[in-house]
C-alpha positions in Angstrom: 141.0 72.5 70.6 143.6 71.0 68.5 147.3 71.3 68.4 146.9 73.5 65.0 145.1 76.2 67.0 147.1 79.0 68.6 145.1 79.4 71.6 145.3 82.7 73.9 147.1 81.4 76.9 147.1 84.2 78.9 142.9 84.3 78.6 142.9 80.4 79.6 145.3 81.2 82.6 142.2 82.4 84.4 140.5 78.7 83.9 144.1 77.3 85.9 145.8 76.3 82.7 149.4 77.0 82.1 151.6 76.7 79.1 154.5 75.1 80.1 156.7 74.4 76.7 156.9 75.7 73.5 155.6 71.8 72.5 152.3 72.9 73.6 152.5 71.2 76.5 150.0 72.4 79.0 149.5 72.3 83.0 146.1 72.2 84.8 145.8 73.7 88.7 142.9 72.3 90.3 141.1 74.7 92.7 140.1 73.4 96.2 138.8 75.0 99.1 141.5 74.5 102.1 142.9 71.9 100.3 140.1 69.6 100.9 138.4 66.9 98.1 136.4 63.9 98.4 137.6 60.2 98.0 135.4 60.1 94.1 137.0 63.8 93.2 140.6 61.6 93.8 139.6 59.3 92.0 138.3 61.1 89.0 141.5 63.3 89.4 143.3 59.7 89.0 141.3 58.9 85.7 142.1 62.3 84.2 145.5 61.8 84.8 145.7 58.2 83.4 144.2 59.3 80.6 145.3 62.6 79.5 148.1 63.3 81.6 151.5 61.7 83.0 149.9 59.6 85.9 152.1 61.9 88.4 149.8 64.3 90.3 151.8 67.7 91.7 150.3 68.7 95.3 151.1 72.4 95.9 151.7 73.9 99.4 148.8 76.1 99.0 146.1 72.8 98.9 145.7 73.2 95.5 146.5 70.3 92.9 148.1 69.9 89.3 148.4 68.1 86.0 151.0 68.5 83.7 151.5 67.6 80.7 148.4 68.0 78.7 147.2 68.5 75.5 145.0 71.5 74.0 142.6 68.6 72.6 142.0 66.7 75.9 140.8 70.0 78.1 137.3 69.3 76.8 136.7 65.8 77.8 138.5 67.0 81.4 136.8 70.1 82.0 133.4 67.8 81.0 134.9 65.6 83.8 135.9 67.9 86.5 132.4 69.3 86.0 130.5 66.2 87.3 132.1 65.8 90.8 132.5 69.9 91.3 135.3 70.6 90.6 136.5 73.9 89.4 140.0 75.3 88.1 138.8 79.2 87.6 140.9 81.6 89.2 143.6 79.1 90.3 146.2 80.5 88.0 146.3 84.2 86.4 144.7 87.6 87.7 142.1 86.5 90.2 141.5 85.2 94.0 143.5 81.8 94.3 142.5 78.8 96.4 141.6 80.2 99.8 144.7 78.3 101.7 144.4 76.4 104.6 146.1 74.2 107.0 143.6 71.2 108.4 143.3 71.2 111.7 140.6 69.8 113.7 138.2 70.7 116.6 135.3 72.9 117.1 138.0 76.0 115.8 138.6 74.2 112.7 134.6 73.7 112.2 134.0 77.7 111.7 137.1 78.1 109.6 135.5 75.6 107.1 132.6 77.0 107.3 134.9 80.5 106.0 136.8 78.8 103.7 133.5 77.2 101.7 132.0 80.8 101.9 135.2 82.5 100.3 135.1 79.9 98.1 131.9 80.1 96.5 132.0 83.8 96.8 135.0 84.5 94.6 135.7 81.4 92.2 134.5 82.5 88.7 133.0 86.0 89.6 134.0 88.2 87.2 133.8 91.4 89.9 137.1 89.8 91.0 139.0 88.2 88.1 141.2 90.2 85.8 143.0 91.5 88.6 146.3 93.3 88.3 147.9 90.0 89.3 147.0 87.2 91.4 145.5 87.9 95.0 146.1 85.0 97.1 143.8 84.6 100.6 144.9 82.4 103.5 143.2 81.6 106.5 145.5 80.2 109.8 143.8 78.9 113.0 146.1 80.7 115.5 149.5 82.2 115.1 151.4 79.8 114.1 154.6 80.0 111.9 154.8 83.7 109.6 152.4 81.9 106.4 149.9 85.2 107.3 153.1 87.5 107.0 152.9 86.0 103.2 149.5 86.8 101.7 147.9 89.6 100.0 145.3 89.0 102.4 145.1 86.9 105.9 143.2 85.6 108.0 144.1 84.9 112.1 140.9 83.0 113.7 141.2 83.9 117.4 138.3 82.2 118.9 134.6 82.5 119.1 133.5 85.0 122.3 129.3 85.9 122.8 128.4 83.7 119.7 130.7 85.6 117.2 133.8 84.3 115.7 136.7 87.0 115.5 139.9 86.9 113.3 142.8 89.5 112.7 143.4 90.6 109.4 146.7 90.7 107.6 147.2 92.3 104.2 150.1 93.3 101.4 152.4 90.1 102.2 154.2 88.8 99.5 157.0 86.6 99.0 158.9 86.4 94.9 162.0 88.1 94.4 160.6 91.2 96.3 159.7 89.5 99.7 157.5 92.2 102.2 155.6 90.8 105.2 152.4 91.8 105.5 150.9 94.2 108.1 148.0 94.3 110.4 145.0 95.6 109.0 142.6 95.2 111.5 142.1 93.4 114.9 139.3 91.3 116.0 137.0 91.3 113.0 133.7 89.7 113.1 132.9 87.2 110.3 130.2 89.2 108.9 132.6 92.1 108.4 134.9 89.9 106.5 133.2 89.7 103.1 133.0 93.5 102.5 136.5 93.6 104.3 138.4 91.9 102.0 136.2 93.1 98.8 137.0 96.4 99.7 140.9 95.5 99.9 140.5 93.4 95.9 138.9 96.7 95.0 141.5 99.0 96.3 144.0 96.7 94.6 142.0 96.4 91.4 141.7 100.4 90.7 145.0 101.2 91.6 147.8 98.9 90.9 149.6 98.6 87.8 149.4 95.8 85.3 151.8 93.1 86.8 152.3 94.2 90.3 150.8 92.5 93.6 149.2 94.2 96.6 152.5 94.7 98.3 154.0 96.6 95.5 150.8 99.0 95.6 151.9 99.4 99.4 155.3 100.1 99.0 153.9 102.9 96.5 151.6 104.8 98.3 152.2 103.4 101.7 149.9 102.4 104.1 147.6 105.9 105.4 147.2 106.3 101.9 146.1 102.5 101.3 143.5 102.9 104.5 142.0 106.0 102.7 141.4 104.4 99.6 139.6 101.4 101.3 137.7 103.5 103.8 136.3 104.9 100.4 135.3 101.6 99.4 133.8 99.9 102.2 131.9 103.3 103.3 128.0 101.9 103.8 128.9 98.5 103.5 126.7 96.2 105.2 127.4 93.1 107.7 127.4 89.8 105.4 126.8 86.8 107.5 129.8 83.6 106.1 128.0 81.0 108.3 124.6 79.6 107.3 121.7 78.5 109.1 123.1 74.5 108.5 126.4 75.7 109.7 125.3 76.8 113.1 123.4 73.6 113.5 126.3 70.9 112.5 128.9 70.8 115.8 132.3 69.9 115.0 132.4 65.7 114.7 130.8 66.6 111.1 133.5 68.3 109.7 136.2 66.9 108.1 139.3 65.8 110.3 137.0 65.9 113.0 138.7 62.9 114.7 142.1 64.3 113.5 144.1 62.9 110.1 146.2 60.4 108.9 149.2 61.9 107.2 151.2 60.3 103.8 154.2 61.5 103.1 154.6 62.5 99.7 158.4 62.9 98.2 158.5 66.5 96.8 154.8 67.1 95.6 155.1 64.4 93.4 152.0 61.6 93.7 151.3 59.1 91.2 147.8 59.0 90.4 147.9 54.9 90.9 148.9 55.6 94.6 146.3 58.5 94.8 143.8 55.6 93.7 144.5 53.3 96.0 144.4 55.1 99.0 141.1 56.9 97.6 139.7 53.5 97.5 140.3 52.5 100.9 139.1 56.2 102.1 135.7 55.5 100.0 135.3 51.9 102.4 137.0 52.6 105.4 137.0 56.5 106.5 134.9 59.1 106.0 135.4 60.1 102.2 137.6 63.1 102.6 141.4 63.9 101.5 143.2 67.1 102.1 146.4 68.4 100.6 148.6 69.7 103.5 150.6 73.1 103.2 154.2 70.6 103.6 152.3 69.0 100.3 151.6 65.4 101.7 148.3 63.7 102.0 146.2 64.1 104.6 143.0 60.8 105.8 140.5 62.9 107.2 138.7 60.8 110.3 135.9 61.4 111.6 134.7 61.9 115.1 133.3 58.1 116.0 135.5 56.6 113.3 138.0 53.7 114.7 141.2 54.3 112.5 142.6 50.7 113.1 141.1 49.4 110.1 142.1 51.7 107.8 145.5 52.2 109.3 145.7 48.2 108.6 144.5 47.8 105.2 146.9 51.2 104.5 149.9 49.1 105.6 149.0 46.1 104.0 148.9 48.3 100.6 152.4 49.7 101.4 151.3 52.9 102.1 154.1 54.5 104.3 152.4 56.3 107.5 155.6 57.1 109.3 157.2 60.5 109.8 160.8 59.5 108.9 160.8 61.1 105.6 162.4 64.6 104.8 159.7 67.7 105.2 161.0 69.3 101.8 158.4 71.4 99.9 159.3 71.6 96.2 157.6 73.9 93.3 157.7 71.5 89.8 161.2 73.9 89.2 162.8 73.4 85.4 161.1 69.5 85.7 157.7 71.1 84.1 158.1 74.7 84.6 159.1 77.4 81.9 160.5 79.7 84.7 162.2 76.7 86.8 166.0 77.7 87.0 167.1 74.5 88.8 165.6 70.8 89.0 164.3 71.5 92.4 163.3 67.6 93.1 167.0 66.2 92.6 167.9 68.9 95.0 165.5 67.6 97.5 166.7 64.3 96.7 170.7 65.1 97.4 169.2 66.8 100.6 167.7 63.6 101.8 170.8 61.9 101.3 173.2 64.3 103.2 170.9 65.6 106.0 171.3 64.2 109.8 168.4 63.4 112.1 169.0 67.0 113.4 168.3 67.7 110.1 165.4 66.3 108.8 163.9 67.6 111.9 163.7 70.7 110.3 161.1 72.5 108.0 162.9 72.7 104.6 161.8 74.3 100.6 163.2 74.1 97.5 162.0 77.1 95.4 163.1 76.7 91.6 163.5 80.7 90.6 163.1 83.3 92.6 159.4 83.6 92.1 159.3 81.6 95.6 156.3 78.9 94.7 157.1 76.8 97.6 157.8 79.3 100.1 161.1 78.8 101.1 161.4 81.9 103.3 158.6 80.1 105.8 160.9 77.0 106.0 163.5 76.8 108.6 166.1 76.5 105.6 164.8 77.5 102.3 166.8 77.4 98.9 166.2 79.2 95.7 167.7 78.5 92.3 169.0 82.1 90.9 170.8 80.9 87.7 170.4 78.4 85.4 172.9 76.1 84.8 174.2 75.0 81.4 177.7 74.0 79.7 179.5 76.8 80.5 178.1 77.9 83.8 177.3 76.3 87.0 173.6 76.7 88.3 173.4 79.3 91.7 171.4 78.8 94.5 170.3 81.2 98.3 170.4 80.0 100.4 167.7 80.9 103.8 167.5 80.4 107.2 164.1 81.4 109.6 165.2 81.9 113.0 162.3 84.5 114.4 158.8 85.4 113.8 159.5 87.1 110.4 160.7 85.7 106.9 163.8 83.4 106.7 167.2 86.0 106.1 169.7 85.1 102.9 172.0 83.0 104.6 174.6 82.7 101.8 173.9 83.8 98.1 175.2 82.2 95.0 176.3 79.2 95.9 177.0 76.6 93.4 175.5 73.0 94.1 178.8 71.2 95.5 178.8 74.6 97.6 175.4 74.8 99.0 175.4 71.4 99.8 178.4 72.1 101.9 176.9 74.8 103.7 174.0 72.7 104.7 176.9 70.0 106.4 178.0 73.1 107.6 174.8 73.9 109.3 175.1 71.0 111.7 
């Protein structure tokens, strides 16, 4: 593809590409399973970057992982790349399942929910039953109730535990955040893993025949409600058939296997933003010292997977001795790219985060905090404790406006104060103590 060509972005959205300027600059979402890749996928991820992009790697807060800056010529020689270590990009942008999202954890509990996530996965990337959706469909899948991320998916997943050799989650569907934020309700209690699969293609099916162009799940709900919703999918799933999600291998593997089975090394990373020279680096000393896995955690930092009979002193050594910072003392600030690389970004989200770091206390950065650049809501700032969204650009005659949040309960954070100007909401966070 060359720069001449007037390619048809919204058909490419489906393979995770973006346009983000009318230069024909272009941005590439990588799609991975729970957030999870291997210390050689990093690696060629670096290379890619080096070479066709800006060297800075964007982690998203739903595990997945992008590239800016590209150009129509180079996706070729990337895709060809991407290709020979497994990775894919379809569905991670435009009218189709997203990444299945999930937080790592570790344990036995953790084990099954890979197992799911894999299974979800490979069901749904690139299967044309499921893509050209009305809009995107984004799956999550929590180990326990923890936080409200299940109140913000089309479709959720709760594991509850594993009782006479079957594992059990609750199901969650029609959450949404954007400029139209609805939790999501309860769909169903208790469901058996093998349910799951017709489950959720039932709800993708409901969704698919029913909602207008544009519109999520939620909006669908808030049309027809929710008896009417359960109709339609009893219609759907009537005769479906159990669909076992854990393999033979899978019930045979325990849990020191898996990845983060002896727990994880976190890296902070400032605002999403990773140079692909740092990304290398610590991929390398993964490849030698741990067990080969990386994850991408939902506060967007990195995450050295361990494994079970792995001594971490080594690799916690040579990590300090590259200058790789392992403490906790920076500011949890999750960040979309904002009007930095993104054609809808009202506000420059990072130097936000960046005036935030300065002002906050230790009280603080004790908090959970997001900086969304439009109300769109990328980097879910109604789960942080204090979320801010950009709601007008700024420009020579006009100050830029930001919400701000604030998450006290279970439920989505409440508008706190609404269009404040910079000077204004940076007060407001003083003000917060």
């Amino acid at each position: 593809m060359s720069d001449t060509q007037s390619p048809d972005y919204r058909t490419l959205k489906l393979d995770g590409i973006y346009q983000q300027n009318t230069n024909g600059d272009l941005m590439l979402r990588l799609k991975l399973p729970g957030g999870l890749l291997s210390a050689l996928q990093a690696e060629v991820i670096c290379d890619l970057s080096d070479s066709y992009s800006t060297g800075i790697l964007h982690l998203t807060c739903r595990g997945s992982l992008e590239l800016h800056g590209l150009r129509g010529e180079s996706l070729s020689p990337v895709f060809r790349r991407l290709q020979t270590v497994g990775l894919t990009t379809r569905g991670a942008c435009g009218g189709a399942v997203r990444s299945i999202a999930c937080a790592p954890s570790e344990g036995e509990r953790y084990t099954r929910i890979q197992a799911l996530v894999r299974r979800l996965h490979q069901h749904f990337s690139g299967n044309p039953h499921f893509e050209g959706l009305p809009k995107k469909f984004k799956i999550g899948i929590e180990d326990g109730y923890q936080g409200a991320r299940h109140l913000a998916q089309d479709l959720a997943m709760v594991y509850l535990d594993r009782e006479d050799g079957r594992d059990l989650c609750d199901v969650w569907v029609a959450g949404g955040l954007g400029a139209q934020p609805r939790e999501g309700f309860l769909l169903a209690g208790r469901v058996p893993f093998e349910r799951l699969l017709p489950l959720i293609e039932g709800v993708i099916k409901v969704y698919l025949h029913h909602a207008p162009p544009g519109k999520r799940l939620k909006h669908l709900l808030a049309d027809i409600g929710e008896r009417e919703f359960r109709a339609l999918l009893a219609r759907e799933t009537r005769g479906s058939q159990p669909c076992p999600v854990i393999g033979p291998l899978d019930e045979v593997l325990d849990a020191s296997t898996a990845p983060g089975a002896g727990g994880w090394i976190e890296l902070p990373v400032f605002a999403g933003q990773l140079p692909s020279a740092d990304l290398r680096q610590v991929a390398g000393l993964v490849r030698r010292l741990g067990d080969g896995f990386l994850a991408i955690s939902p506060e967007q930092n990195l995450l050295i997977s361990l494994a079970a009979e792995l001594d971490p002193r080594p690799l916690k050594q040579a990590l300090q001795a590259a200058g790789v910072p392992l403490d906790g003392s920076a500011l949890n600030c999750r960040v979309c790219p904002g009007s930095h690389a993104c054609p809808k970004g009202l506000v420059p989200t990072r130097d936000v985060a960046r005036q935030l770091a300065k002002i906050l206390g230790e009280q603080g950065r004790s908090l959970d905090w997001a900086v969304a650049g439009c109300p769109n809501s990328c980097s879910q700032p109604q789960l942080a404790h204090c979320g801010i969204i950009g709601v007008r650009k700024g420009s020579a005659a006009k100050e830029a406006l930001f919400d701000l949040y604030r998450r006290d309960d279970d439920g989505f954070g409440k508008p706190l104060q609404r269009k404040l100007t910079l000077a204004e909401l940076m007060q407001a966070i003083k003000a917060l103590g």
